[in-house]
C-alpha positions in Angstrom: -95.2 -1.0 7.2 -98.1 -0.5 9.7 -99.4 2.8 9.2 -99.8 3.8 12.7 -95.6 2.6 12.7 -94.8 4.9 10.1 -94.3 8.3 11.7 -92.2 6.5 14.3 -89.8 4.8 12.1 -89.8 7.9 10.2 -88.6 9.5 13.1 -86.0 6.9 13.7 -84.4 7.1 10.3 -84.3 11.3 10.3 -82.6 10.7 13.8 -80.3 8.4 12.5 -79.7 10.5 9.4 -78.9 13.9 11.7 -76.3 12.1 13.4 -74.5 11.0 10.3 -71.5 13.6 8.5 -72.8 14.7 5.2 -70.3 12.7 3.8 -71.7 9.8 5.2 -75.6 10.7 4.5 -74.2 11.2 0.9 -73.0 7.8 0.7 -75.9 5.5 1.6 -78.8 5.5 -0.9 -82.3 5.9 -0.6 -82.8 2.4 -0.6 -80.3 1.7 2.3 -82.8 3.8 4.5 -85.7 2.0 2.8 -84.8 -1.0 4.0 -83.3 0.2 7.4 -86.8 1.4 7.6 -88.6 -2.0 6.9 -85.7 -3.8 9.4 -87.3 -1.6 12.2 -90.7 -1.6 11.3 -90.4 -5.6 11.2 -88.8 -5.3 14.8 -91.5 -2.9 16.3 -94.0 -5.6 14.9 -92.1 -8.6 16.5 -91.4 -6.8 19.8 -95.3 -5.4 19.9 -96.9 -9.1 19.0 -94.4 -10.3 21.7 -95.7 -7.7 24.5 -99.5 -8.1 23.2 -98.7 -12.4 23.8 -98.1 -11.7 27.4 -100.8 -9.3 27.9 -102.9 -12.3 26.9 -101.3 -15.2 29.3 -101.8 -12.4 32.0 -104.8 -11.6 31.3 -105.6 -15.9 30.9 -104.1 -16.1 34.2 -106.5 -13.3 35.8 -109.7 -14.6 34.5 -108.4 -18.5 35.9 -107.6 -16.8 39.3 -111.4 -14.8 39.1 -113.5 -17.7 38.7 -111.5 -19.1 42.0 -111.1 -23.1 42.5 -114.0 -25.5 41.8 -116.0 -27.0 45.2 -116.7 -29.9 43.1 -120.3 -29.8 45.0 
C-alpha cells in the first residue's frame, strides 16, 4: 500500500466498519478487512495512474499546440 494511500483507505475501512451491526463486524475477520484494504488501495493506484495518463496526453497536446505549425522555410 502506498503510504501517502494509507490514511485514506484507513478511513474507508473504519467508515465501512461503523456502518456494519456488531454482529456483522464480529463476523468478518481481520483479514477480510486486510484485504478489502489492499482491493481499494490497488483501485486508488489504478484510478490515480489512469488520471496521471491523461494529464500527460494533455499536457503532450499543449506543448504540440505551443510550438504552433511548422513554416517549412
Amino acid at each position: 500500500m502506498a503510504a501517502n494511500q494509507r490514511p485514506l483507505v484507513g478511513e474507508i475501512i473504519d467508515t465501512f466498519k461503523s456502518r456494519l451491526s456488531k454482529g456483522v463486524r464480529e463476523q468478518i475477520g481481520d483479514a477480510q478487512f486486510a484485504d478489502l484494504a489492499i482491493m481499494i488501495d490497488e483501485a486508488i493506484s489504478i484510478e490515480i495512474s489512469s488520471a496521471a495518463d491523461l494529464v500527460s496526453e494533455v499536457s503532450k497536446t499543449l506543448r504540440e499546440r505551443a510550438r504552433g505549425p511548422e513554416l517549412g522555410l
